[in-house]
PyMOL commands that place a pseudoatom at each C-alpha (Angstrom):
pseudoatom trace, name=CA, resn=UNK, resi=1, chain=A, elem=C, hetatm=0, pos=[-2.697, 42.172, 0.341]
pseudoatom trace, name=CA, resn=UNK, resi=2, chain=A, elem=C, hetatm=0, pos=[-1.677, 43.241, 3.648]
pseudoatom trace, name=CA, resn=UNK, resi=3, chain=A, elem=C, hetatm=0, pos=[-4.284, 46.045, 3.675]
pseudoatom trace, name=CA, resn=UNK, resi=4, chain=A, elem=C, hetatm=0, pos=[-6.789, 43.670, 3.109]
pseudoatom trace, name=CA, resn=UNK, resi=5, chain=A, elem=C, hetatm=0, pos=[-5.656, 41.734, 6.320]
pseudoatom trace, name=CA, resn=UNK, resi=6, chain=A, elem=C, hetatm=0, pos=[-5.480, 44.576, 8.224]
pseudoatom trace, name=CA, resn=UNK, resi=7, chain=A, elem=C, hetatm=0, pos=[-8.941, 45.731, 7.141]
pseudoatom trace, name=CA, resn=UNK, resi=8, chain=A, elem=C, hetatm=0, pos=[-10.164, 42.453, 8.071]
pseudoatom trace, name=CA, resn=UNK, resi=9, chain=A, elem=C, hetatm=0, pos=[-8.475, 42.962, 11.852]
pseudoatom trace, name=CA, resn=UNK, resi=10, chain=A, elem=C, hetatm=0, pos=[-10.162, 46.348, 12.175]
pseudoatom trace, name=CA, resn=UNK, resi=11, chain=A, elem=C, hetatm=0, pos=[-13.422, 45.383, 11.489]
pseudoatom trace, name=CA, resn=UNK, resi=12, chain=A, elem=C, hetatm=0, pos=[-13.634, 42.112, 13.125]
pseudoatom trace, name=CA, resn=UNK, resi=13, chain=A, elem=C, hetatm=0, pos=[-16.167, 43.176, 16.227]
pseudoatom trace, name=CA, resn=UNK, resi=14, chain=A, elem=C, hetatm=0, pos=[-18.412, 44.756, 12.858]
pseudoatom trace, name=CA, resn=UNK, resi=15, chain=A, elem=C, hetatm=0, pos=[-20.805, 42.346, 12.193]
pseudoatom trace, name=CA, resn=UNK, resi=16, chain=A, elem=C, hetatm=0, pos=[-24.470, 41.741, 12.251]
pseudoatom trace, name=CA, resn=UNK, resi=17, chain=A, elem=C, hetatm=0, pos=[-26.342, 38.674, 13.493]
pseudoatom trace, name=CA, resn=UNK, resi=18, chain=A, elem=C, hetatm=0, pos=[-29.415, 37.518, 11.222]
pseudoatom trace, name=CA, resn=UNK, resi=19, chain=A, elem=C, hetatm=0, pos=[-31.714, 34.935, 12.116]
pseudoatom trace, name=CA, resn=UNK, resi=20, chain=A, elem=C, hetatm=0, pos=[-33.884, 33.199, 9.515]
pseudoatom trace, name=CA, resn=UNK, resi=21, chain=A, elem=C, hetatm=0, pos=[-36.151, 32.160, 11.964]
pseudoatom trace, name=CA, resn=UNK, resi=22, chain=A, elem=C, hetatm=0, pos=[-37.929, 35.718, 12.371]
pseudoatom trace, name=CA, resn=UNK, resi=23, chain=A, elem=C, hetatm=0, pos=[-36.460, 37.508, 10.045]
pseudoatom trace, name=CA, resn=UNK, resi=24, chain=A, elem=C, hetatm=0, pos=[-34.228, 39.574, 12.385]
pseudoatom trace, name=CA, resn=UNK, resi=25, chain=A, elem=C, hetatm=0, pos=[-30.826, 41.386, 12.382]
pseudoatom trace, name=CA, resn=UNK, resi=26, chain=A, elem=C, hetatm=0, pos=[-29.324, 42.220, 15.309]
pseudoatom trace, name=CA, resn=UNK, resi=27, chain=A, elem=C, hetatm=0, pos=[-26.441, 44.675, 15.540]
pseudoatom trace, name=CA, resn=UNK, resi=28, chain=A, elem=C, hetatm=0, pos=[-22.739, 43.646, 17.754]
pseudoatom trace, name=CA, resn=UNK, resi=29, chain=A, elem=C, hetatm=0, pos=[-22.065, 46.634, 20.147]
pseudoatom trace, name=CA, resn=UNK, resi=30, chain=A, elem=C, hetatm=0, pos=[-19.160, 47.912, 17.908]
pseudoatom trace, name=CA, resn=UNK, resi=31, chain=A, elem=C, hetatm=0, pos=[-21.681, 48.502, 15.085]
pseudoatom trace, name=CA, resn=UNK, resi=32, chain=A, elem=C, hetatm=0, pos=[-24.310, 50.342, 17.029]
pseudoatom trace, name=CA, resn=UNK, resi=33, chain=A, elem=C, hetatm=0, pos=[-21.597, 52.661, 18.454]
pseudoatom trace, name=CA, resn=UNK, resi=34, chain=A, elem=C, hetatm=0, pos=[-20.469, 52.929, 15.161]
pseudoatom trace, name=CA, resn=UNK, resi=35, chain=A, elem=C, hetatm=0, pos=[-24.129, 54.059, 13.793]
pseudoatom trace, name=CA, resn=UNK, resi=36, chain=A, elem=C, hetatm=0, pos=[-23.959, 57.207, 15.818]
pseudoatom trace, name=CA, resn=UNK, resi=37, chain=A, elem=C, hetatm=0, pos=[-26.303, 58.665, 13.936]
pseudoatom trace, name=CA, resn=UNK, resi=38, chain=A, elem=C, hetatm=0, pos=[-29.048, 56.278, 15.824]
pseudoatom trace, name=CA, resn=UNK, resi=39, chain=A, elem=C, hetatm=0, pos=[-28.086, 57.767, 18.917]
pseudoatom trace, name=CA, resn=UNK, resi=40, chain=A, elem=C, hetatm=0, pos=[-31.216, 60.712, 20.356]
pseudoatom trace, name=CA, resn=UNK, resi=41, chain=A, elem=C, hetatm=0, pos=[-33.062, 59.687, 17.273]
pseudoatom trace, name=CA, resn=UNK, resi=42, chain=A, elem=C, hetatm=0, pos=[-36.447, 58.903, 18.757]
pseudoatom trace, name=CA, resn=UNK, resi=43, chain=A, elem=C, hetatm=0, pos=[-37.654, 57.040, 15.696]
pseudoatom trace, name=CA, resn=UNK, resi=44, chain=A, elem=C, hetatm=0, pos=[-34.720, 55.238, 13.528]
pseudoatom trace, name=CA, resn=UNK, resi=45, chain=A, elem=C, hetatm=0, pos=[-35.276, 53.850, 10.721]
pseudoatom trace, name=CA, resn=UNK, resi=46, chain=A, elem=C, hetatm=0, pos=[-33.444, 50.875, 8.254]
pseudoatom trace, name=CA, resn=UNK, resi=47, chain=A, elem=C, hetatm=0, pos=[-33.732, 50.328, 4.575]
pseudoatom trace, name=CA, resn=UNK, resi=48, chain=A, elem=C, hetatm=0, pos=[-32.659, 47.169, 3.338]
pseudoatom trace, name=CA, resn=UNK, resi=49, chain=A, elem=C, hetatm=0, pos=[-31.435, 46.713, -0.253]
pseudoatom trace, name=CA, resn=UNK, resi=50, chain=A, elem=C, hetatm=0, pos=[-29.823, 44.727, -2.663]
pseudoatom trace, name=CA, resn=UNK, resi=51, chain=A, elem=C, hetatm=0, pos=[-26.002, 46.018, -4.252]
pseudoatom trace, name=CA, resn=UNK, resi=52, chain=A, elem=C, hetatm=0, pos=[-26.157, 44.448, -8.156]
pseudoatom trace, name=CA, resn=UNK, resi=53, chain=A, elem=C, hetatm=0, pos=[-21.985, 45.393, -8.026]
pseudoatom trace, name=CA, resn=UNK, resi=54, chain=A, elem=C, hetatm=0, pos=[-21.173, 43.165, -4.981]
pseudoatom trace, name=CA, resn=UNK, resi=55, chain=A, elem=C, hetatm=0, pos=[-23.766, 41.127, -5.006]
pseudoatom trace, name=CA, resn=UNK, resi=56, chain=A, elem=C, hetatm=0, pos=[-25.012, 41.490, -1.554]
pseudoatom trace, name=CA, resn=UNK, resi=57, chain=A, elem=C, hetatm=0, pos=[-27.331, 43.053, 1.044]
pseudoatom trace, name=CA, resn=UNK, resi=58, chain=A, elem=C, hetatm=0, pos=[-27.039, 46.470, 2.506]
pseudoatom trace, name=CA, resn=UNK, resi=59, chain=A, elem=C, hetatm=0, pos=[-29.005, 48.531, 4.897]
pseudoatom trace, name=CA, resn=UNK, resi=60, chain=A, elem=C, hetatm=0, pos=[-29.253, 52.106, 5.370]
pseudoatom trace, name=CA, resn=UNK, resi=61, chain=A, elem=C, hetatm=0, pos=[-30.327, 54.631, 8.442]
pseudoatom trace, name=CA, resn=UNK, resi=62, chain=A, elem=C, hetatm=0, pos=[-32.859, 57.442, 7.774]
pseudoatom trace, name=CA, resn=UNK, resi=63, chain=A, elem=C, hetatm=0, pos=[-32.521, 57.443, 4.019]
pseudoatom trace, name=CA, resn=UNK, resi=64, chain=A, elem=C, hetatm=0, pos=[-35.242, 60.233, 2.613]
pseudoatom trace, name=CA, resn=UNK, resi=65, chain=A, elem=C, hetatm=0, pos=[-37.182, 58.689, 0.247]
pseudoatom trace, name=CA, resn=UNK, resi=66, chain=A, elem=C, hetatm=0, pos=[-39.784, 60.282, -1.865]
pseudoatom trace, name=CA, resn=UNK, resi=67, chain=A, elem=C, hetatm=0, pos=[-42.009, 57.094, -2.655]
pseudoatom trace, name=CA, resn=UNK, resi=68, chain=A, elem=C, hetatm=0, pos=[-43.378, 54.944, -0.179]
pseudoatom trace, name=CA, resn=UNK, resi=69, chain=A, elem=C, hetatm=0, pos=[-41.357, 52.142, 1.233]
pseudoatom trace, name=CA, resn=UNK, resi=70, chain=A, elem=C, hetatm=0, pos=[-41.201, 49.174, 3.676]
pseudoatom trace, name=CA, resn=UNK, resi=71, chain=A, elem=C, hetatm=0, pos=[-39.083, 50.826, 7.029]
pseudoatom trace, name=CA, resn=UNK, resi=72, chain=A, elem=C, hetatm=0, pos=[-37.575, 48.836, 9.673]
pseudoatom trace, name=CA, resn=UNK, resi=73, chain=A, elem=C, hetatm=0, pos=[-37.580, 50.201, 13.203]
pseudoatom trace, name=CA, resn=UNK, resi=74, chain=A, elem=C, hetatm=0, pos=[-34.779, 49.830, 15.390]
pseudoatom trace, name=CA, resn=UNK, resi=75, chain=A, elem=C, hetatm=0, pos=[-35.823, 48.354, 18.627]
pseudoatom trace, name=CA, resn=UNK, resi=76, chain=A, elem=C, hetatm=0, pos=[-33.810, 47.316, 21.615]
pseudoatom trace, name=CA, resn=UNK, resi=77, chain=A, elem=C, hetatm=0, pos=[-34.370, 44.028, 22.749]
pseudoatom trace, name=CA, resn=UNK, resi=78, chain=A, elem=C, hetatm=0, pos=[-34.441, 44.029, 26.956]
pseudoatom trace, name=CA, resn=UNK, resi=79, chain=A, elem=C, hetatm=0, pos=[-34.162, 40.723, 27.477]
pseudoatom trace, name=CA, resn=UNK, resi=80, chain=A, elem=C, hetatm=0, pos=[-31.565, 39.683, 25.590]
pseudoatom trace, name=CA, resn=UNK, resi=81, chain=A, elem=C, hetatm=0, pos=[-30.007, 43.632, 26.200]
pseudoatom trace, name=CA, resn=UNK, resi=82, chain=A, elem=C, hetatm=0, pos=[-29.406, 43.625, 22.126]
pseudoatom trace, name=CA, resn=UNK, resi=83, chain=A, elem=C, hetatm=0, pos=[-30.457, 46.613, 19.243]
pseudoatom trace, name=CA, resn=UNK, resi=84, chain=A, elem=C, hetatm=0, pos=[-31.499, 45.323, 15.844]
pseudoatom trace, name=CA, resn=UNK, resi=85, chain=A, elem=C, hetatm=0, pos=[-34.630, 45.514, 13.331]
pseudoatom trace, name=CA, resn=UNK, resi=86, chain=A, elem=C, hetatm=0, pos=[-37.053, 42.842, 11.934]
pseudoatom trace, name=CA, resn=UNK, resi=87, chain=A, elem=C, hetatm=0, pos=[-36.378, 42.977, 7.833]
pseudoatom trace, name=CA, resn=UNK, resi=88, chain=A, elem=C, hetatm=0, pos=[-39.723, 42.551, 6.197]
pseudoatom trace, name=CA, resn=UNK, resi=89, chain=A, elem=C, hetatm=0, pos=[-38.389, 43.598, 2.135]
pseudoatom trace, name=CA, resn=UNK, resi=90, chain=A, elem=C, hetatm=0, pos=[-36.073, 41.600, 1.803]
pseudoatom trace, name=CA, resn=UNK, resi=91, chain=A, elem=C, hetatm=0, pos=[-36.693, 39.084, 4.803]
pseudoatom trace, name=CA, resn=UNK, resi=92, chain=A, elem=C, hetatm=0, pos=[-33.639, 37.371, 5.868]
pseudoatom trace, name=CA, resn=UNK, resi=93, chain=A, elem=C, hetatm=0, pos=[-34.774, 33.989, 4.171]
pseudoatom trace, name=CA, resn=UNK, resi=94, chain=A, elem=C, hetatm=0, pos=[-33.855, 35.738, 1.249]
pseudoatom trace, name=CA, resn=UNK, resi=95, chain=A, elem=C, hetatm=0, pos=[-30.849, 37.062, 2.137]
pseudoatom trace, name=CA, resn=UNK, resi=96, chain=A, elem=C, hetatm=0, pos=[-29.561, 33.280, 3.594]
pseudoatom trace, name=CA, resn=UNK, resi=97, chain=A, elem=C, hetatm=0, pos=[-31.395, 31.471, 0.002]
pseudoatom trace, name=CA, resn=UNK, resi=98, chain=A, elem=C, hetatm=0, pos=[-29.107, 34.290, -2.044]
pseudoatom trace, name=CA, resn=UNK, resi=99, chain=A, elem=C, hetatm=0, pos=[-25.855, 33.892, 0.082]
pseudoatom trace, name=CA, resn=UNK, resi=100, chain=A, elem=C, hetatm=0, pos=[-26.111, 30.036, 0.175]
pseudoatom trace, name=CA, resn=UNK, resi=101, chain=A, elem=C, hetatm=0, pos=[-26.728, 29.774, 3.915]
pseudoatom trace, name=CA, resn=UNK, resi=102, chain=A, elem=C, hetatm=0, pos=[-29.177, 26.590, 5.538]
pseudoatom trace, name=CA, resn=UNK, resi=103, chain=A, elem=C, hetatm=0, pos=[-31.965, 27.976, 6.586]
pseudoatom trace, name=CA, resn=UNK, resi=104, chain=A, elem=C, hetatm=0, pos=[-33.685, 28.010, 10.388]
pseudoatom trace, name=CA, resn=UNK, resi=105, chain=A, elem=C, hetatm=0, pos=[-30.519, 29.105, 11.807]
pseudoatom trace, name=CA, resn=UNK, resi=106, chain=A, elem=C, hetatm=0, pos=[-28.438, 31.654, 12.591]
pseudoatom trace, name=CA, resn=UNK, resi=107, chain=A, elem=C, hetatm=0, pos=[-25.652, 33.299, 11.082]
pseudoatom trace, name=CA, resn=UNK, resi=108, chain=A, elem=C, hetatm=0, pos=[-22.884, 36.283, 11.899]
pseudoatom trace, name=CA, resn=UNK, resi=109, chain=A, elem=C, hetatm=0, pos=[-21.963, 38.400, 8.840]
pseudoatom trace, name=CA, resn=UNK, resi=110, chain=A, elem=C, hetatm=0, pos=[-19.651, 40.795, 8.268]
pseudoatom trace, name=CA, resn=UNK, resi=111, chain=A, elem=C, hetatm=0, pos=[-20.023, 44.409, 8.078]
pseudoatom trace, name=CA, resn=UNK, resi=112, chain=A, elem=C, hetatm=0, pos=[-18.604, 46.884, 5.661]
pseudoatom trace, name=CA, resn=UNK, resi=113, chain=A, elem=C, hetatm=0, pos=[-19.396, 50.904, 5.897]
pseudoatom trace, name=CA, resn=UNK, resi=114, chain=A, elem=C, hetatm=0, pos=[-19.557, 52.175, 2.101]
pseudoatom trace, name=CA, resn=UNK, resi=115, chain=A, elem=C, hetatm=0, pos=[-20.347, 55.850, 0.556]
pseudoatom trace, name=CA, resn=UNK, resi=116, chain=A, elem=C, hetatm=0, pos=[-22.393, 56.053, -2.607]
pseudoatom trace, name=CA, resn=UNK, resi=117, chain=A, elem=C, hetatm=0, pos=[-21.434, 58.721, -5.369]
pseudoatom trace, name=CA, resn=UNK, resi=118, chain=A, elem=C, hetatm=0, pos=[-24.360, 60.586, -4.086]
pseudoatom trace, name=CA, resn=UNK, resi=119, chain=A, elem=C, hetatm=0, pos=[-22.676, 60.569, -0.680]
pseudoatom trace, name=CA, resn=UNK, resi=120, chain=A, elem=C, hetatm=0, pos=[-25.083, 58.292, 1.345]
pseudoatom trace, name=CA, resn=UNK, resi=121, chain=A, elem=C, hetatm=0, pos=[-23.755, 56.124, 3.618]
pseudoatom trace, name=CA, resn=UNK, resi=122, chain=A, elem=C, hetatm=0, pos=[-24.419, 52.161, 3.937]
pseudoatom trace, name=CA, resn=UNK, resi=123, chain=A, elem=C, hetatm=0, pos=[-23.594, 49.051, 5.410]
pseudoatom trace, name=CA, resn=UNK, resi=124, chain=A, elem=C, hetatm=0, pos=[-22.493, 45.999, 3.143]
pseudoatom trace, name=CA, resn=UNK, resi=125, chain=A, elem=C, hetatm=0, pos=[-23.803, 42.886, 4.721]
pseudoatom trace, name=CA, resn=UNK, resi=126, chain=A, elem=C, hetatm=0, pos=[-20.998, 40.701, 3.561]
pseudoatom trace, name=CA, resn=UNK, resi=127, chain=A, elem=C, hetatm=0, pos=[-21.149, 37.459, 1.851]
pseudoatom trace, name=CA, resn=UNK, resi=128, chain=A, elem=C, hetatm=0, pos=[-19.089, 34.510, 3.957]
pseudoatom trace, name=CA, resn=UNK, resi=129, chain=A, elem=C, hetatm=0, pos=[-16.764, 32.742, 2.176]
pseudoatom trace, name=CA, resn=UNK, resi=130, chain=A, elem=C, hetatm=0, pos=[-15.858, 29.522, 3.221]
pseudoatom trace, name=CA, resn=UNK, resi=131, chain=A, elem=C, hetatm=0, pos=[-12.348, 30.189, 5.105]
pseudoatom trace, name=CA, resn=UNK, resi=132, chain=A, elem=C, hetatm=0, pos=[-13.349, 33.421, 6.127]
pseudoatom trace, name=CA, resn=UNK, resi=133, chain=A, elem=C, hetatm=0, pos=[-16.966, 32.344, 7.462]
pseudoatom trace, name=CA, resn=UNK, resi=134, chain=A, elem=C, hetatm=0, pos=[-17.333, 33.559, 11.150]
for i in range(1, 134): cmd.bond("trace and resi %d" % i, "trace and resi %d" % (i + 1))
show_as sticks, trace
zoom trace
C-alpha cells in the first residue's frame, strides 16, 4: 500500500490532457521530457491502442509496424507553447465514451510507462477513478 502512494507522488506531473472536442492529447512538460526518445527525431510518430488486461488506452512512439496503420504526428503547438498529437484510431470520443467521461470537455489523465514481454515500451492512459480523478 504505501508503494502505491508513493508511486502515485512520483508520477503526479505525468499526465496527458485530452480534449474531446478535436480529438487531441496534449502532453504535461514532465512527460515530454520523459519521452526522450522524441527529442532530434524529425518525424515522431504515436500509435494509439487499446490494453484488453487493464482496460484502457495506451500510446506508443515509433513502433515498427509491418502493415499499414493510422500514425499520429507529434506537433508543437506555438500558441499555446504545448507538444501533443491529434488521435484519429481511436479518437478521443472513444476513449471519454469507454472511460465514462461527459463529452465536449476536457479531461487530465494519468500516465503510466509500461514494458511489454516483447520489450516495447508504452504509456497507459489511466482510467480516473472517482477519488483519485485529477
Amino acid at each position: 500500500m504505501l508503494r502505491d502512494i508513493i508511486l502515485r507522488l512520483l508520477g503526479l506531473d505525468c499526465y496527458v490532457i485530452a480534449d474531446s472536442t478535436d480529438n487531441s492529447v496534449t502532453f504535461s512538460r514532465r512527460l515530454f521530457r520523459r519521452l526522450n526518445v522524441v527529442m532530434g527525431l524529425d518525424v515522431a510518430k504515436v500509435l494509439v491502442f487499446y490494453v484488453p488486461e487493464s482496460r484502457c488506452y495506451a500510446f506508443t512512439l515509433n513502433p515498427s509496424i509491418e502493415q499499414e496503420t493510422q500514425l499520429a504526428d507529434i506537433q508543437y503547438n506555438s500558441k499555446h507553447r504545448c507538444v501533443g498529437f491529434e488521435s484519429l484510431v481511436p479518437t478521443v470520443n472513444r476513449i471519454f465514451y469507454d472511460y465514462g467521461l461527459p463529452s465536449g470537455i476536457r479531461c487530465k489523465l494519468s500516465v503510466r510507462r509500461h514494458t511489454a514481454p516483447n520489450g516495447i515500451v508504452y504509456y497507459q492512459i489511466c482510467r480516473p477513478y472517482g477519488k483519485y480523478t485529477r
